[in-house]
N, C-alpha and C positions, 0 to 999 in steps of 0.2 A: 255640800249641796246648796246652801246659801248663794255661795262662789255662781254657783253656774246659774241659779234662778237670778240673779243680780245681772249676767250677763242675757239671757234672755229677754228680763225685764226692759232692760237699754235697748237693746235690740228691735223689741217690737216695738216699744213708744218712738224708736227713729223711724222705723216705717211709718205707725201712724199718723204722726206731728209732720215727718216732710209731707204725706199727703196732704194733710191739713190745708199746709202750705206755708209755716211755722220755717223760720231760715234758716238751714245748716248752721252758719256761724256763731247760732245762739245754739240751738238746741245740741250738738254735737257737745261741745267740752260738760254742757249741764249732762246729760245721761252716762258719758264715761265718767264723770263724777260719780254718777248715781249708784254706777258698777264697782268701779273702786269702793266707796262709800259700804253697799254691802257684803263686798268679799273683805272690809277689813284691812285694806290700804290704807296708806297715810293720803288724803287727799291734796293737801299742797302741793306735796311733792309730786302728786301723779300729776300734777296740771301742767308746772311751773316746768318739770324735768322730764316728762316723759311726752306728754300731750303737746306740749309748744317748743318742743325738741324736733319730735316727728316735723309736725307740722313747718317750720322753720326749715329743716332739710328738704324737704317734699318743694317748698316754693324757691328755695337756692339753687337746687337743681333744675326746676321745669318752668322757670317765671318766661323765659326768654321767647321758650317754644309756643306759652299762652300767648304770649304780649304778639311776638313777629307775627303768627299767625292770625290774631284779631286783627294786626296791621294791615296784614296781606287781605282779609276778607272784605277790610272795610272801603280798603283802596278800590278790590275790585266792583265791590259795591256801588262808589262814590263815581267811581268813572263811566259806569254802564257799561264793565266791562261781564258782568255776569248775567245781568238782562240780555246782552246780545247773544254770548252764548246760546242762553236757553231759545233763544227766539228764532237763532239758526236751525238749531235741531226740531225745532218746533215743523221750523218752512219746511224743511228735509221731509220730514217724516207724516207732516199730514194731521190732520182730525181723525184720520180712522186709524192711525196707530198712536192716540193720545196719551193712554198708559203711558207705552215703550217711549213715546218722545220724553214725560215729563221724569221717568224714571232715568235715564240717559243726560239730561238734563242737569238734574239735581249731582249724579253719580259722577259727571266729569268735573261739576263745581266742587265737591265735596273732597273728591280726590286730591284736587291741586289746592289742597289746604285753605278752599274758605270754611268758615264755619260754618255749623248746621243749620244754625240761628239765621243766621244771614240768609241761607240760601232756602231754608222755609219761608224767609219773607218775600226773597227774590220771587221767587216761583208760584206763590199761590197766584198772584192775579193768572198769571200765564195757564196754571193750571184749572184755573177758575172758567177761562174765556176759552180754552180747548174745551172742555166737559161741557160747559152748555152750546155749542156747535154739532157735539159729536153726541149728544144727548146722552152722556154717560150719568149715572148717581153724584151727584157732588162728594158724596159719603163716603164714596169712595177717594177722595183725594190725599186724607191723611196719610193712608195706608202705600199710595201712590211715590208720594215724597217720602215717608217713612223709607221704604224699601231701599230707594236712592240715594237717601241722605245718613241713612242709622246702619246699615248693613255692612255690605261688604266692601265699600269702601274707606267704611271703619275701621276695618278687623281683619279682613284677607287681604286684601289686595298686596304686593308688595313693593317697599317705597311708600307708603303712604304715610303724609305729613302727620296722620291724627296721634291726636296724645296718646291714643289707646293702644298703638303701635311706639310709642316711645316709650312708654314707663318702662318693658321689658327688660331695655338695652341693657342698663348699667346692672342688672339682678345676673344675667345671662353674658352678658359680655355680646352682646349682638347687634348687627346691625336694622335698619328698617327693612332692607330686603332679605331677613330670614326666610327659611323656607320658600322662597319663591315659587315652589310650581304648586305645591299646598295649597299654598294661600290663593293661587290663581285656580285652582279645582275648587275650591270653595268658594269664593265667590260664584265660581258660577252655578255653582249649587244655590245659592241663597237667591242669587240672579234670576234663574230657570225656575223656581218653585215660586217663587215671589211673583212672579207676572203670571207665571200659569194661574194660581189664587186669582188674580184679581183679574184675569180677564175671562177668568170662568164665571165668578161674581156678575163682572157686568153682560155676559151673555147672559145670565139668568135673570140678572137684573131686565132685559130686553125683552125678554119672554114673557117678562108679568108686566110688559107694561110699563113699566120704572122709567121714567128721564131723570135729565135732573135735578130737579125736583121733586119731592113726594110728601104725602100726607106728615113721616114720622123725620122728614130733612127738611122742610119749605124754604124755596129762597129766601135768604135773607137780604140779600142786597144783589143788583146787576153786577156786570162785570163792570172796572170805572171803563168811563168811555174812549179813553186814549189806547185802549184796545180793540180799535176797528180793524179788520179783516183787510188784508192788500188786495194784489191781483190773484186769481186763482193760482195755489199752489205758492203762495209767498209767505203764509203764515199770518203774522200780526205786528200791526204795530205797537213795540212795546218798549220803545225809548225814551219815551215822554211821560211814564211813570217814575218818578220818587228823582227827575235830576231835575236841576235847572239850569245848567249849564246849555249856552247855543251854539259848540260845537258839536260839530255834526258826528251821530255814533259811531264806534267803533266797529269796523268790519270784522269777521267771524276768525278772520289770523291773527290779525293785532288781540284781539280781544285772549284767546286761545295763549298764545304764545308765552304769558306770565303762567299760566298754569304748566305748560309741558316744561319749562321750566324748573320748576321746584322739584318734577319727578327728575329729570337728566340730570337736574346736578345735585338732588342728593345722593343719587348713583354713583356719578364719578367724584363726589368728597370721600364718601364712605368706602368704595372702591380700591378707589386710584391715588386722588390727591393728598387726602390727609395719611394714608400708612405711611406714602412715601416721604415723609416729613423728620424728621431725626425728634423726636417725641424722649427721650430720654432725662429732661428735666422735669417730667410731671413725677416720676419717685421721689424728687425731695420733697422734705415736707411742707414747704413754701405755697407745693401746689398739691396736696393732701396726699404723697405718696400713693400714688394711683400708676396707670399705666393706659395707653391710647385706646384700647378695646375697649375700658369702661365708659368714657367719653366720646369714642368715636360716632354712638350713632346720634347723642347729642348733638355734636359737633356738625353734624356734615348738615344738618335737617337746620340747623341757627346758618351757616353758609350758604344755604341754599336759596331759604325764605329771604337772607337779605338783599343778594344778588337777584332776585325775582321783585323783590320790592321797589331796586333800583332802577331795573327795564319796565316796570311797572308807570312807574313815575316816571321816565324818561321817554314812554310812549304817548301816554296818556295823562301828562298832566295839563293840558289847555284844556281835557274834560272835565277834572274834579273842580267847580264850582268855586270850594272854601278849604283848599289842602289842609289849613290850620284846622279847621274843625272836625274833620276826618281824620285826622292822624288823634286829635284829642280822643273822639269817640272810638277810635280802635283802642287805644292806649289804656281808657276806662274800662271798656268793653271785655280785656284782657282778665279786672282784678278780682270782679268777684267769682265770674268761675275756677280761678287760681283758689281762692280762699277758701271756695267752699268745697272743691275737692282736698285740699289740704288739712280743712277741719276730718274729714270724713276718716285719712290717717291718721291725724292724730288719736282720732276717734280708736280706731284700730289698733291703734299703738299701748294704749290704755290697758283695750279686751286683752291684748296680748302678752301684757305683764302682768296679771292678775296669775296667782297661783289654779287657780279653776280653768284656765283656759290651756291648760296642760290635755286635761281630758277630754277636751272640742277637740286639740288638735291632736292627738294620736285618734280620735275617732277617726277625723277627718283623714289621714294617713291611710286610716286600716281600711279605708272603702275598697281599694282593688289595689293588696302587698305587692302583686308582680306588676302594675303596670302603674306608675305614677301620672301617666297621663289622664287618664282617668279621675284619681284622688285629685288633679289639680284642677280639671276639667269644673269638674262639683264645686269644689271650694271658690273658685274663682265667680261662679256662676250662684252660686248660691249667695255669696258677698255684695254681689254686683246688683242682686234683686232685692236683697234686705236695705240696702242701701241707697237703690233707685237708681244706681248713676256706676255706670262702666267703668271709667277711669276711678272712679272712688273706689269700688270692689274690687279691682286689681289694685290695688294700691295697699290696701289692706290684704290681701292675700299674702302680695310679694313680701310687702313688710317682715306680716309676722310667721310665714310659710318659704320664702323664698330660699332661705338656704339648707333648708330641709330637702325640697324639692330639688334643689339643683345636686346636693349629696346622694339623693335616689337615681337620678338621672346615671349620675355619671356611674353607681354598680350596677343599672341596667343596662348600660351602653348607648342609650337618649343622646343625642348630640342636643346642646345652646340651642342650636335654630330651630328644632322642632318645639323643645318649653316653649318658645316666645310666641313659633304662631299657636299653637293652640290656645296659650293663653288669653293673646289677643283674640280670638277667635271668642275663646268663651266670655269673655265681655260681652257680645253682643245678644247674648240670650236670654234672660231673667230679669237684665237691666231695665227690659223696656215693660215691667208691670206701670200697673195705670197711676202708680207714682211718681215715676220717671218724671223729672223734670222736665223733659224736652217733648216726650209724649204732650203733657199738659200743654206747654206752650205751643206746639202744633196746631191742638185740637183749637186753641184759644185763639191760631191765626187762622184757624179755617172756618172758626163759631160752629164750632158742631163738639156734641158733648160725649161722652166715653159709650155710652148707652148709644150713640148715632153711628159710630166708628169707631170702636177701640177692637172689636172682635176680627176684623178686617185686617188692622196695625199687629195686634196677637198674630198672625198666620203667618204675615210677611215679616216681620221685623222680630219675631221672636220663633217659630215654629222653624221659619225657611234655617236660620243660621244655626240653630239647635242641628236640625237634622246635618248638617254641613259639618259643624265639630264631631258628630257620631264618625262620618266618612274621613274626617282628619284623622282621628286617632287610631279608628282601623288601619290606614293604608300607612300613619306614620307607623305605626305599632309592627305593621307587616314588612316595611320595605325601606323605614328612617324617613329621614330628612333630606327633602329634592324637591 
């Protein structure tokens, strides 16, 4: 009984303390101490061979896909080439479908592996200078970019560069385009529920009256002024934010083209080019006696990204200002997210050599005996919100559940591609309580507080994708993997 209060105990002081805002890197190894410590572990050894073991494997395997992908975001960043996107869709689509543009927006930036981070920053002014035109609630913009940038092109869509679609691979032996037609139904469940939310919101909002502006959101600042309005129907101009470079922006293909990218050819590495590759030297132990499916969808997604960085840079490099300092700030920008999900397994790794977490995890098992997608569904989900962070909660799942889950799978007849999306799928639901680091950081770039906009972010970015994994598991559960 100990065992398992010790394991609770860690457990909620990690929710608390990351809210706090207390740093993974510290508080993580201190509380799986804490857990070993009262279940009766040797604690050195938990730290030294278990905690920095995890942790060490977790960054050997995934440093490449933080790193290339910080690259690619901050490239696209540096060059104006994600400012233009947004600003295209912007002209397309008008002030009066503000929402849909700045959701569309965020959802093609985020897809073509820039990061989240990046493109909440890209987007708020954009999203800032549509909403007081179109006289929508500003309060409602977290929830806006949330839906675009935290959802489905996190977790459904398939092909998608994010981490939260690569941890899978190597557990499941899968590629990024698991489940494909899934993952594309779900989305657009999380898609279709998420804009209906918020553009029912802002009708009502319209009804009472509400702008922009109100008594419990007051402007905090204008929009900056390099976002004046073009000729009708042109959108804004939005070039002249955050570059300083005096070539002239990037048009909406060049811009474009590094993103469609990274989706086609992790398609055809994962496909086409890497099976057909004579792969037969990774069994020795040289190269950790492995075999291509466990590395393959690594592989194609590091291929991809670099091949996209290189057309990246070879289109656009008389835009990026200071390449040495972009490539630094990507390169930085890569490490502590790396760390601080890595502490989060190790973290995990701990819970899950303690003799008391025997009886979590056959709990966690006996949720629904006939259908493991379900028992994985929760765990995954349940991990991901105790822990504030997606890829941290699958990580911990896979760890200390993964080969469990894939032994169940394979006597119920589950095909690999259905674990993977679901899994990834249920990342995206629990993750985002008001601890979530990215939530915080959101609300902290749009200056509006949890109490202004977090109930808004709940519906779309946690309600809409909840409801979407209920319809995964159903119809995988009914009909497999397609």
């Amino acid at each position: 009984m100990t065992g398992i209060l010790g394991i609770l105990l860690a457990l909620g002081l990690l929710i608390f303390l990351a809210y706090r805002g207390l740093p993974v890197l510290l508080i993580a190894p201190l509380l799986a101490l804490l857990a070993a410590l009262l279940s009766g572990a040797p604690l050195l050894a938990s730290y030294t061979q278990v905690y920095m073991g995890s942790l060490g494997s977790f960054v050997v395997l995934y440093f490449p896909l933080f790193l290339l992908g910080a690259l690619f975001g901050k490239l696209m960043e540096a060059s104006g080439c994600a400012r233009a996107i947004a600003q295209w869709i912007v002209g397309r689509l008008g002030s009066q479908r503000a929402i849909l543009a700045i959701v569309l927006a965020c959802a093609i930036l985020t897809y073509g592996g820039v990061s989240l981070f990046v493109v909440a920053f890209a987007v708020y002014p954009i999203a800032t200078a549509l909403f007081l035109e179109a006289n929508l609630p500003r309060r409602l913009i977290p929830a806006t970019i949330a839906l675009g940038a935290f959802t489905f092109t996190m977790t459904a869509l398939p092909g998608t560069p994010a981490i939260q679609n690569a941890i899978p691979m190597p557990f499941f032996g899968t590629t990024p385009f698991a489940a494909p037609g899934l993952g594309l139904l779900a989305g657009a469940v999380m898609l279709s529920l998420g804009l209906l939310w918020l553009e029912r919101r802002a009708a009502a909002a319209a009804r009472a009256g509400e702008g922009y502006g109100s008594a419990s959101a007051p402007v905090a600042e204008p929009p900056p002024k390099s976002l004046r309005p073009l000729a009708q129907g042109e959108g804004y101009d939005l070039m002249e934010i955050g570059t300083a470079t005096k070539a002239p922006p990037p048009g909406p293909l060049s811009a474009l083209l590094p993103i469609a990218l990274v989706i086609a050819l992790n398609y055809l590495f994962s496909e086409y080019l890497l099976p057909a590759l004579d792969t037969a030297y990774l069994a020795s132990p040289l190269y950790g006696e492995t075999d291509l499916q466990q590395v393959l969808g690594v592989w194609s997604i590091i291929c991809a990204l670099t091949l996209s960085i290189c057309v990246l840079l070879a289109l656009h490099r008389s835009r990026i200002p200071d390449l040495k300092s972009a490539l630094d700030d990507g390169a930085s920008a890569a490490v502590l997210p790396i760390f601080n999900t890595a502490s989060l397994v190790g973290f995990g790794a701990v819970i899950a050599s303690l003799s008391a977490f025997t009886l979590i995890r056959d709990a966690v098992l006996d949720i629904a005996p006939g259908n493991p997608l379900i028992s994985l569904a929760v765990a995954v989900n349940i991990l991901a919100g105790i822990t504030g962070s997606a890829s941290g909660g699958m990580s911990i799942a896979l760890q200390t559940l993964g080969p469990s889950y894939m032994a169940l799978a394979q006597q119920a007849g589950i095909s690999p591609e259905l674990l993977h999306r679901v899994t990834a799928i249920a990342t995206g639901g629990l993750d985002t309580l008001p601890h979530n680091g990215a939530v915080i950081t959101l609300l902290s770039i749009c200056k509006l507080t949890h109490r202004e906009s977090y109930f808004d972010i709940f519906i779309a970015a946690m309600l809409a994708p909840l409801a979407a994994l209920v319809i995964v598991i159903i119809l995988g559960t009914w009909f497999g993997s397609f």
